[in-house]
PyMOL Python script that loads the backbone (N, CA, C, O; Angstrom):
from pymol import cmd

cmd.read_pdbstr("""\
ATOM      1  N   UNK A   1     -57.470   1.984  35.407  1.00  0.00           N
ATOM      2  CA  UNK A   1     -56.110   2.490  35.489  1.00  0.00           C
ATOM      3  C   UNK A   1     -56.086   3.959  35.075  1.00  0.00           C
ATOM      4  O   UNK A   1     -56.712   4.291  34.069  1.00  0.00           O
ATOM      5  N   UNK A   2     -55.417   4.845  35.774  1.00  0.00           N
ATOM      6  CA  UNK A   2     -55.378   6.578  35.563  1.00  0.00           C
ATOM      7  C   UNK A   2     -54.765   6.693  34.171  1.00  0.00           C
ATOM      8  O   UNK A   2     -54.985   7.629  33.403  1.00  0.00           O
ATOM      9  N   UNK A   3     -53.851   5.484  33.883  1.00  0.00           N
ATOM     10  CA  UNK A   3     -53.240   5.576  32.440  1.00  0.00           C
ATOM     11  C   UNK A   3     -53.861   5.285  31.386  1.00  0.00           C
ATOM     12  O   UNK A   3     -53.342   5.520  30.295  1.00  0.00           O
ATOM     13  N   UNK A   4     -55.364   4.591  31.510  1.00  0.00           N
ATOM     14  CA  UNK A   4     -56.062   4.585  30.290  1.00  0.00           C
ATOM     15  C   UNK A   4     -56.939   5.308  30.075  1.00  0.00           C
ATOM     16  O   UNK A   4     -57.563   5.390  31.133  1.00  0.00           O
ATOM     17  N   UNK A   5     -57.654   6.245  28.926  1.00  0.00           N
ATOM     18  CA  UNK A   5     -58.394   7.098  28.697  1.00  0.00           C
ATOM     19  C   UNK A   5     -59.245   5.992  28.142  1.00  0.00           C
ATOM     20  O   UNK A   5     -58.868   4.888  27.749  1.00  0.00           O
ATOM     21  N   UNK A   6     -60.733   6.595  28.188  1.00  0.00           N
ATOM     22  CA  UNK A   6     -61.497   5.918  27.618  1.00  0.00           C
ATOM     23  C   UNK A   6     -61.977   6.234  26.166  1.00  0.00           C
ATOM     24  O   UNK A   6     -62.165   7.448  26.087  1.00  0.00           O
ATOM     25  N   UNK A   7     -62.243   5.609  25.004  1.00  0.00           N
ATOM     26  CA  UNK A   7     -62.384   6.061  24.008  1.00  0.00           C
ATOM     27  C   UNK A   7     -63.521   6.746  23.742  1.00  0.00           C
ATOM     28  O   UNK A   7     -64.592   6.435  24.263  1.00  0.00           O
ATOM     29  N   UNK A   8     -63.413   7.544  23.073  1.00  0.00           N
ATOM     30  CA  UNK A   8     -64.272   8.664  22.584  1.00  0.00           C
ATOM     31  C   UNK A   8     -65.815   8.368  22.631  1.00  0.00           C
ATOM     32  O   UNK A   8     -66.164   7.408  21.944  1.00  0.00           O
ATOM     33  N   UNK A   9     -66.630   8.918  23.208  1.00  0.00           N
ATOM     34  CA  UNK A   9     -68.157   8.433  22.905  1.00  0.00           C
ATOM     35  C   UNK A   9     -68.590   7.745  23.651  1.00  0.00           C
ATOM     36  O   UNK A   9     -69.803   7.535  23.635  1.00  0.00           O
ATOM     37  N   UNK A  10     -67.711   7.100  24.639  1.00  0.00           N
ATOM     38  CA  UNK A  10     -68.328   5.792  25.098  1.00  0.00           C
ATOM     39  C   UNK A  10     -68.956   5.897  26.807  1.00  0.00           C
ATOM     40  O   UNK A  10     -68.231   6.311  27.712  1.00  0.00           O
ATOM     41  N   UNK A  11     -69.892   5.609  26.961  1.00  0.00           N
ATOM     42  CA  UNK A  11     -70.707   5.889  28.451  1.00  0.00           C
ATOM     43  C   UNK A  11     -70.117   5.145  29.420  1.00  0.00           C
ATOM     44  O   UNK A  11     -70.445   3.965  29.547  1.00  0.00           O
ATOM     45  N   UNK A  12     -68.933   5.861  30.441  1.00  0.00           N
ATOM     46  CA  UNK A  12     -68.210   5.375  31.203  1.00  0.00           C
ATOM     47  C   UNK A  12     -68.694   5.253  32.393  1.00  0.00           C
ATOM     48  O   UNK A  12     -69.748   5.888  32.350  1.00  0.00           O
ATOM     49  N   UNK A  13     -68.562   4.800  33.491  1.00  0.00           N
ATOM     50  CA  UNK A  13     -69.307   4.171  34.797  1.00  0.00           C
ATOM     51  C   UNK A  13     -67.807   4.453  35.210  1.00  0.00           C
ATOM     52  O   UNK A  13     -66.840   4.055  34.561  1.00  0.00           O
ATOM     53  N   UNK A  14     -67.723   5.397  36.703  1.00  0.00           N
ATOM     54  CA  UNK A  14     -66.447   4.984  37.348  1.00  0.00           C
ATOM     55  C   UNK A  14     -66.549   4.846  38.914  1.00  0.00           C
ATOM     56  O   UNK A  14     -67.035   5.772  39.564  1.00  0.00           O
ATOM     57  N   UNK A  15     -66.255   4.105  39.310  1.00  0.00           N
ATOM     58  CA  UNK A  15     -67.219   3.431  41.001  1.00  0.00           C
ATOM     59  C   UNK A  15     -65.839   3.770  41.790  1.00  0.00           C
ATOM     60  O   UNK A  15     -64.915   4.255  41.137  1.00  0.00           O
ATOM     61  N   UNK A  16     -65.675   3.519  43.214  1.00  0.00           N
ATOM     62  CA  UNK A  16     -65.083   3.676  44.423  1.00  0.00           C
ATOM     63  C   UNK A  16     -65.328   3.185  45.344  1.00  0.00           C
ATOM     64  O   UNK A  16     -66.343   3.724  45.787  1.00  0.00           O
ATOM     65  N   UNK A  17     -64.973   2.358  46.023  1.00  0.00           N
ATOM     66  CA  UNK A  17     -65.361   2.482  47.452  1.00  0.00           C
ATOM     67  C   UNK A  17     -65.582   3.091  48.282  1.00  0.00           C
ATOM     68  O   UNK A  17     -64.663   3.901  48.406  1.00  0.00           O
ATOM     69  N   UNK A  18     -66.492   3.256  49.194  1.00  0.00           N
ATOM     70  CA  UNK A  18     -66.585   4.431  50.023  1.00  0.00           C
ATOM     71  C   UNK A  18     -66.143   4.513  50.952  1.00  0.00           C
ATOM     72  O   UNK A  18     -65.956   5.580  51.537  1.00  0.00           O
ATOM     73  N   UNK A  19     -65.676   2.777  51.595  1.00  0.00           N
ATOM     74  CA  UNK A  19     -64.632   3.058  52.525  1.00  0.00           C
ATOM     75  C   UNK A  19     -63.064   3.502  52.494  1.00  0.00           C
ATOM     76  O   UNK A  19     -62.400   3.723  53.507  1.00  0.00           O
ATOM     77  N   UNK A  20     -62.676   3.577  51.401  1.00  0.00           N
ATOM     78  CA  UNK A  20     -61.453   4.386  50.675  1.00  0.00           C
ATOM     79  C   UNK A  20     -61.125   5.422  51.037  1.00  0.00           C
ATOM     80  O   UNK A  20     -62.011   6.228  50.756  1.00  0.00           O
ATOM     81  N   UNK A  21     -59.881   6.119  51.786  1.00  0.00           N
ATOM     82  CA  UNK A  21     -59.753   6.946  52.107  1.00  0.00           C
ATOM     83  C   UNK A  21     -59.413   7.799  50.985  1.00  0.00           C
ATOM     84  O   UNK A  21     -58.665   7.476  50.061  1.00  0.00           O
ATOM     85  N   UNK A  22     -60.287   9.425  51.189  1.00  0.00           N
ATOM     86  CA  UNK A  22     -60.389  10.239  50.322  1.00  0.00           C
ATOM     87  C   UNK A  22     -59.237  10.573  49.349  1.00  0.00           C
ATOM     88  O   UNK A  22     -59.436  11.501  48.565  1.00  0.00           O
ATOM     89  N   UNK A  23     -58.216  10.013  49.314  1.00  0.00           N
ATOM     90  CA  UNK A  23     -56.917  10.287  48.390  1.00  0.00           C
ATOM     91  C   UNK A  23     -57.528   9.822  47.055  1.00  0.00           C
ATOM     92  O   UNK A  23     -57.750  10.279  45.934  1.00  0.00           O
ATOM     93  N   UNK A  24     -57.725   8.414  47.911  1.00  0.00           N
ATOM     94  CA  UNK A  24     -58.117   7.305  46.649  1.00  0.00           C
ATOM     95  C   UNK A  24     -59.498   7.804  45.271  1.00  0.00           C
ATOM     96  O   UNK A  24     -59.557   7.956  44.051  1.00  0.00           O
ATOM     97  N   UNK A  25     -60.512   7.901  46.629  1.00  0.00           N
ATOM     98  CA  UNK A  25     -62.056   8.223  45.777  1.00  0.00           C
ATOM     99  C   UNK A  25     -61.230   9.755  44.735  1.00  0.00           C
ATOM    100  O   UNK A  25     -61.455   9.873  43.530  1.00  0.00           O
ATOM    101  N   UNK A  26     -60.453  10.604  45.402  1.00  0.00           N
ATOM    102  CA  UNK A  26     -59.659  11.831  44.457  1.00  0.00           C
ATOM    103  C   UNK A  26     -59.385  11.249  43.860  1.00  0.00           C
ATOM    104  O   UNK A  26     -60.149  11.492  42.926  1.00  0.00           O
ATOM    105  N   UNK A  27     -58.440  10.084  43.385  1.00  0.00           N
ATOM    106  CA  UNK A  27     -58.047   9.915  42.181  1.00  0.00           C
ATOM    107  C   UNK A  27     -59.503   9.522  41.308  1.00  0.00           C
ATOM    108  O   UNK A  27     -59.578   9.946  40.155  1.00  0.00           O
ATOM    109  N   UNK A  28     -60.360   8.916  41.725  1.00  0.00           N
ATOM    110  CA  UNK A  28     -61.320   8.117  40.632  1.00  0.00           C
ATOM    111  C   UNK A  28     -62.179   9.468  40.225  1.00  0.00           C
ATOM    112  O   UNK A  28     -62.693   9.548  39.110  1.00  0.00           O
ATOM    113  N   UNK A  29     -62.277  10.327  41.020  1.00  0.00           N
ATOM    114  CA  UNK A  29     -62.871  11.505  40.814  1.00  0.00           C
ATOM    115  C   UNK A  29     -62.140  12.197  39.959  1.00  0.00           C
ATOM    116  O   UNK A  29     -62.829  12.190  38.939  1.00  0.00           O
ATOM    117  N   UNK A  30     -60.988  12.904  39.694  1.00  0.00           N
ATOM    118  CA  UNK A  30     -59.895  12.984  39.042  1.00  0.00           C
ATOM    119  C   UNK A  30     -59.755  12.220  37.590  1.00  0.00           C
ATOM    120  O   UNK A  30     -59.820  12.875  36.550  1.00  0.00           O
ATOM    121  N   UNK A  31     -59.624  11.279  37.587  1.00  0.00           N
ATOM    122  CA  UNK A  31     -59.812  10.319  36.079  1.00  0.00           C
ATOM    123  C   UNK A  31     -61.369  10.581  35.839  1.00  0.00           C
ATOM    124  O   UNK A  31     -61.294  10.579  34.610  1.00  0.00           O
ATOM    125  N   UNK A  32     -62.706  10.802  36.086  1.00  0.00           N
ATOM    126  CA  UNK A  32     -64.017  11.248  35.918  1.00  0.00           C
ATOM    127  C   UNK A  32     -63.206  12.693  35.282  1.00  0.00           C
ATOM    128  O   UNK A  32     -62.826  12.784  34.114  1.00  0.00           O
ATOM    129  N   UNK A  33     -63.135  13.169  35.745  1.00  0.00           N
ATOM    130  CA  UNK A  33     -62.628  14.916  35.709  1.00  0.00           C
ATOM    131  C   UNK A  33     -62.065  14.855  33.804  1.00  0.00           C
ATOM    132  O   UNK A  33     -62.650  15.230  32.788  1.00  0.00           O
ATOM    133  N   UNK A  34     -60.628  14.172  34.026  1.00  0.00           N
ATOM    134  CA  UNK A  34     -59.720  14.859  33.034  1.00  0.00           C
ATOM    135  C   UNK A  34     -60.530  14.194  32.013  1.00  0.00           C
ATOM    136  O   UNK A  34     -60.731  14.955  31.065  1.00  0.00           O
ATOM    137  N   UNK A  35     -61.108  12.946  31.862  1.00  0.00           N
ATOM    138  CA  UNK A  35     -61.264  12.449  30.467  1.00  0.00           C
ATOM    139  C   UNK A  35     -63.087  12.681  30.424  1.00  0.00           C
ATOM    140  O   UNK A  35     -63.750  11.917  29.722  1.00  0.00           O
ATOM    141  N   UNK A  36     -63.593  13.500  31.024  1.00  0.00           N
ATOM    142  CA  UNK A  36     -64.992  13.702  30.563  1.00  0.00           C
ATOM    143  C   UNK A  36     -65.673  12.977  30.631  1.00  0.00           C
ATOM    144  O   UNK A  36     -66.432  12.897  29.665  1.00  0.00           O
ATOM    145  N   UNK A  37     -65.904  11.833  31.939  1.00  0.00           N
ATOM    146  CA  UNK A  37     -66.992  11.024  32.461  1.00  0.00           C
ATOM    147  C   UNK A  37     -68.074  12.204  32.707  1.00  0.00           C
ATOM    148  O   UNK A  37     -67.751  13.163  33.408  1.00  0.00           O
ATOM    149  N   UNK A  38     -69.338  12.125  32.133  1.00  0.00           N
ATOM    150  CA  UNK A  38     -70.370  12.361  32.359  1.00  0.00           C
ATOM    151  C   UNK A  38     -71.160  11.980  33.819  1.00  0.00           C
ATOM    152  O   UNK A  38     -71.800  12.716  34.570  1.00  0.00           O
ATOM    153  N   UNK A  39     -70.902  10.763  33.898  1.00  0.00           N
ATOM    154  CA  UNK A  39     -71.739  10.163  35.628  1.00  0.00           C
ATOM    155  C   UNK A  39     -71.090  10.606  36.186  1.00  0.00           C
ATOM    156  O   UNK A  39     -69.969  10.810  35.722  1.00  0.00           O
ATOM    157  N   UNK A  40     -71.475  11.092  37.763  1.00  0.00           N
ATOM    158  CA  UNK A  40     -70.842  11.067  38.534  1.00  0.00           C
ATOM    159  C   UNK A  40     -70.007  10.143  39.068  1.00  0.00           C
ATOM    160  O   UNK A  40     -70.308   9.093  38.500  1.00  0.00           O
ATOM    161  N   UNK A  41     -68.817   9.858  40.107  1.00  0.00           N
ATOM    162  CA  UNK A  41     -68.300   8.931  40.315  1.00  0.00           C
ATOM    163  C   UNK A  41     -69.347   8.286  41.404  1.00  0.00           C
ATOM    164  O   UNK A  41     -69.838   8.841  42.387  1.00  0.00           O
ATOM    165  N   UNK A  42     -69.491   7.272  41.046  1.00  0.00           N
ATOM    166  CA  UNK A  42     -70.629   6.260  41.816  1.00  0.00           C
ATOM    167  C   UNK A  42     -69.721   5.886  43.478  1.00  0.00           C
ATOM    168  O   UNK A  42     -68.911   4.971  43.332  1.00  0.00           O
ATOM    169  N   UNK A  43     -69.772   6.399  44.767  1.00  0.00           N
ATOM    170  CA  UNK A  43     -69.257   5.326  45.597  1.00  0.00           C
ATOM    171  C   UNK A  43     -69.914   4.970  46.576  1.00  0.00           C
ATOM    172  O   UNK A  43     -70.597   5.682  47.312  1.00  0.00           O
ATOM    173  N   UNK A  44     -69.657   3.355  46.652  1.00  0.00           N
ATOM    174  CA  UNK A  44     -70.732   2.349  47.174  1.00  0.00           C
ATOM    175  C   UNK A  44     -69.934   1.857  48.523  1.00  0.00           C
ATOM    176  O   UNK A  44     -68.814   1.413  48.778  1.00  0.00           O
ATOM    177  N   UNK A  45     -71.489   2.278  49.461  1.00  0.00           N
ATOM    178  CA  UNK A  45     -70.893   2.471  51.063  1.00  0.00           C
ATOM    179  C   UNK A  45     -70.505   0.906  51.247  1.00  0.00           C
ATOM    180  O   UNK A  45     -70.980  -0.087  50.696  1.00  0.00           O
ATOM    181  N   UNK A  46     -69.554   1.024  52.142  1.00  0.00           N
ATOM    182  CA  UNK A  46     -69.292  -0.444  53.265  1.00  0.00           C
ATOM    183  C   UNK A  46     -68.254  -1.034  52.405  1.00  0.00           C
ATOM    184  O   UNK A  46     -67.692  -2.040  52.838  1.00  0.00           O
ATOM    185  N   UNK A  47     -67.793  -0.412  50.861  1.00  0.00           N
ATOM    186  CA  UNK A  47     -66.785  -1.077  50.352  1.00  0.00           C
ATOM    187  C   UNK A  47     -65.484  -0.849  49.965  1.00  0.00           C
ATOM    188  O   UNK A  47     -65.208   0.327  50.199  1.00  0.00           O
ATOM    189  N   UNK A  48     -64.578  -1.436  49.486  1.00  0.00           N
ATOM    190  CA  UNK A  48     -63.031  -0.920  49.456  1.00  0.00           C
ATOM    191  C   UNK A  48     -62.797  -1.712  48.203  1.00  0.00           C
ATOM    192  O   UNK A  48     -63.557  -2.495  47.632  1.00  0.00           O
ATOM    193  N   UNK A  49     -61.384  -1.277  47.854  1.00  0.00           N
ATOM    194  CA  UNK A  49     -61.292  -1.956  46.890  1.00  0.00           C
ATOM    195  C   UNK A  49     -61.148  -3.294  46.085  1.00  0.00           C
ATOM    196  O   UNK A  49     -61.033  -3.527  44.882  1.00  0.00           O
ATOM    197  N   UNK A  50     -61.198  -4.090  47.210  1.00  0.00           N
ATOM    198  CA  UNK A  50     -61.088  -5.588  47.108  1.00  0.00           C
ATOM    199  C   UNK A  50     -62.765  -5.787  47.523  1.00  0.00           C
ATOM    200  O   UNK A  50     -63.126  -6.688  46.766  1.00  0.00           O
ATOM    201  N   UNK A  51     -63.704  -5.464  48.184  1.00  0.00           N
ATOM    202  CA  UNK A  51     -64.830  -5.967  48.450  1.00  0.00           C
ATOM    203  C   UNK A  51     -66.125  -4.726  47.316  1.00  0.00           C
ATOM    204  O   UNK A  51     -67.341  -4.688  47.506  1.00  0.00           O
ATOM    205  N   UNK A  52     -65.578  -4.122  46.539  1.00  0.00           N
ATOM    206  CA  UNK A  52     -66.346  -3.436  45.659  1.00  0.00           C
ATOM    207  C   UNK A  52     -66.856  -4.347  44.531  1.00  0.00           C
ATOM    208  O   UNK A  52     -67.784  -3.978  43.812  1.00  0.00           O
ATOM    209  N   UNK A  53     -66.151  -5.730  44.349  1.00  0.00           N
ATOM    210  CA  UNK A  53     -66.052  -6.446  43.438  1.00  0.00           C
ATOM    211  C   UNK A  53     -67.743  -7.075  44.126  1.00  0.00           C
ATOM    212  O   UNK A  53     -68.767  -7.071  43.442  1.00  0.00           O
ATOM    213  N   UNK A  54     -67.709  -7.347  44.928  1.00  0.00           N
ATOM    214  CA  UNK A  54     -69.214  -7.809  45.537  1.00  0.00           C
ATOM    215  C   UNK A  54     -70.346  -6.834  45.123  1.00  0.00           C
ATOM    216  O   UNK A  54     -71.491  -7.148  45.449  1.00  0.00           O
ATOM    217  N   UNK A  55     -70.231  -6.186  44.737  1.00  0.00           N
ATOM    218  CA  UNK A  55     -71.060  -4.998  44.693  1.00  0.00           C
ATOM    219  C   UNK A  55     -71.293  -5.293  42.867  1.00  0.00           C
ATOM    220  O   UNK A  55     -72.389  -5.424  42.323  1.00  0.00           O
ATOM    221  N   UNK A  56     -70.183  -5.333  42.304  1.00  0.00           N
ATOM    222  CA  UNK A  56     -70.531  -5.682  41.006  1.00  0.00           C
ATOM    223  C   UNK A  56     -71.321  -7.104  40.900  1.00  0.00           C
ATOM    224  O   UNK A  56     -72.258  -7.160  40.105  1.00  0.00           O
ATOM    225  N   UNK A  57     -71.052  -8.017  41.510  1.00  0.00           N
ATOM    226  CA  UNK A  57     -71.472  -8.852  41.547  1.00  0.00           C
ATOM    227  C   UNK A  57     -73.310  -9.481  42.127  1.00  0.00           C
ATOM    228  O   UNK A  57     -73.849 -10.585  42.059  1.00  0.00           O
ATOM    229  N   UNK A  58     -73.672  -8.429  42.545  1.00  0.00           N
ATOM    230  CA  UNK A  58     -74.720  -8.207  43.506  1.00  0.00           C
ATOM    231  C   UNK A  58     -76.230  -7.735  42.916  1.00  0.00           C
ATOM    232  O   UNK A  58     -76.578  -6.612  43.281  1.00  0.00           O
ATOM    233  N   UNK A  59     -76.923  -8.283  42.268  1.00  0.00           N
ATOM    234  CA  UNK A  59     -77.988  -7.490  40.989  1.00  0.00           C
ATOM    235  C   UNK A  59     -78.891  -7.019  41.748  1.00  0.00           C
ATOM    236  O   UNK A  59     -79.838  -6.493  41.164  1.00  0.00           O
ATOM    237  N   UNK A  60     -78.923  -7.045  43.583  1.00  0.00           N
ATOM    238  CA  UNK A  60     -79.481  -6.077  44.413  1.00  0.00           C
ATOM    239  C   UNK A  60     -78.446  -4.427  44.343  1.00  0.00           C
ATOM    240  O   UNK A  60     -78.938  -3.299  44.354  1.00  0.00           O
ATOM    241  N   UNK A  61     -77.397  -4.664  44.294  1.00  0.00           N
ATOM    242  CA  UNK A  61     -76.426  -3.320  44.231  1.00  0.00           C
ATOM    243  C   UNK A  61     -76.720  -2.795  43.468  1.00  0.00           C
ATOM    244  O   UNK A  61     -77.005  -3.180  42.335  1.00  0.00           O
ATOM    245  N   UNK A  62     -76.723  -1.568  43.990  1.00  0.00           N
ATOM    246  CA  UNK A  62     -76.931  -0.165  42.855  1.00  0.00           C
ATOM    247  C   UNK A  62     -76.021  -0.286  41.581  1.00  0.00           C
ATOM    248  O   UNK A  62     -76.418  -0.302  40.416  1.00  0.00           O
ATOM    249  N   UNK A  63     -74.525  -0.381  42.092  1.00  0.00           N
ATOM    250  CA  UNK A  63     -73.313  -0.633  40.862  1.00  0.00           C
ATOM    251  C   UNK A  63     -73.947  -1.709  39.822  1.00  0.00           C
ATOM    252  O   UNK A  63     -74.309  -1.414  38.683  1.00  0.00           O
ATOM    253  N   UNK A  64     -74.013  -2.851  40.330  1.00  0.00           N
ATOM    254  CA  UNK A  64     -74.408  -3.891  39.397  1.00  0.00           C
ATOM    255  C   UNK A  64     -76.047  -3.508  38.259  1.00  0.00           C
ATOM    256  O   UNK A  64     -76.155  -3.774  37.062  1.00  0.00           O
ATOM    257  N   UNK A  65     -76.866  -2.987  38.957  1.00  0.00           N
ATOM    258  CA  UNK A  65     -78.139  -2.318  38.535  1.00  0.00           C
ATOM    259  C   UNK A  65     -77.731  -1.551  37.386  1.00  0.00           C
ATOM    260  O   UNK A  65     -78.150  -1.430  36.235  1.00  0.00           O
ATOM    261  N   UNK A  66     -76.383  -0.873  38.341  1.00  0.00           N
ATOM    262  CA  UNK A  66     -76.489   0.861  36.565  1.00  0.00           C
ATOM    263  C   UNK A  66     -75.406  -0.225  35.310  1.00  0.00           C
ATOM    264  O   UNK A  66     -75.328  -0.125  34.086  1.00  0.00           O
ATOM    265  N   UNK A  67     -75.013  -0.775  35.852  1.00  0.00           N
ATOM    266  CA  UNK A  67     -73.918  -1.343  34.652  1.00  0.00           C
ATOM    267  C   UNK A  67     -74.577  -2.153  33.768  1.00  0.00           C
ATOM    268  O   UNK A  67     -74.155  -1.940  32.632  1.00  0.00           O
ATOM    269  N   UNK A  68     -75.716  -3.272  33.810  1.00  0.00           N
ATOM    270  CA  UNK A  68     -76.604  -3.967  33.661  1.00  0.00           C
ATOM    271  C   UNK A  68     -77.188  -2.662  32.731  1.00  0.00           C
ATOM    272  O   UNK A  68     -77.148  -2.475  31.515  1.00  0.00           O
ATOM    273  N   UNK A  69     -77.621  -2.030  33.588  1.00  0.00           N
ATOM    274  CA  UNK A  69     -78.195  -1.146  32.276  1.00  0.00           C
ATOM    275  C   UNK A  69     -77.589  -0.210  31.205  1.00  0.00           C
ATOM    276  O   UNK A  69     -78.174   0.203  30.204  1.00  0.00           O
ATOM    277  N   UNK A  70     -76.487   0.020  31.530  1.00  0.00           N
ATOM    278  CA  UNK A  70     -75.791   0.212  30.909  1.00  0.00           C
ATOM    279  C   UNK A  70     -75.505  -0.270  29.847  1.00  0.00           C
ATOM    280  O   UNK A  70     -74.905   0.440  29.040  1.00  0.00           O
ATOM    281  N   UNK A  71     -75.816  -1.525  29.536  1.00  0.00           N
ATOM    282  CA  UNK A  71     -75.564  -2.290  29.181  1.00  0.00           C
ATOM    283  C   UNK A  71     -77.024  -3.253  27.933  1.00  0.00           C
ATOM    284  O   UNK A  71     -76.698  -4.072  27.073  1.00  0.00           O
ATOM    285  N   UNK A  72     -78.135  -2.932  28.143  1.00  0.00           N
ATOM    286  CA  UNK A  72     -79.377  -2.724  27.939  1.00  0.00           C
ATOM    287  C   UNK A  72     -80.094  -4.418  28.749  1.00  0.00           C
ATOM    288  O   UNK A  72     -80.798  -5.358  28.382  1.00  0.00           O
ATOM    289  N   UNK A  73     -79.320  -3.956  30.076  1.00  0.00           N
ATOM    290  CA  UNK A  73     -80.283  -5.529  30.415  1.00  0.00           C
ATOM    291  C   UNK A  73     -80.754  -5.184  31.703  1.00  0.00           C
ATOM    292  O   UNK A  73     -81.464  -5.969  32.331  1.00  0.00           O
TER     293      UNK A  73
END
""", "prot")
cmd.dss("prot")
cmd.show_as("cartoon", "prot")
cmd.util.cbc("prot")
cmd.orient("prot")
């Protein structure tokens, strides 16, 4: 949500779909921007915002891979 900042310190991951028309990926790029995400905004081809959830779900997907590690697993 654009209305939550993330707390201080903490290694944020912010993904997109890539089939999203560019307004959208602006906003996630945009929330990366104002609150000082370090990663780039991750966006993962062939998906939108209802089928990005597959992508998390997917421990072949790149998304699912960096969060996992993210994560130390």
């Amino acid at each position: 949500s654009p209305a939550m900042a993330p707390r201080a310190g903490v290694d944020l991951l912010v993904a997109a779909g890539g089939d999203e028309p560019e307004g959208w990926i602006g906003q996630s790029r945009d929330y990366a921007r104002i609150h000082g995400v370090q990663r780039p905004v991750m966006l993962v081809p062939g998906t939108n915002h209802f089928t990005l959830l597959d992508a998390v779900a997917d421990r072949k997907a790149e998304l699912c891979r960096t969060m996992l590690s993210m994560i130390g697993l």
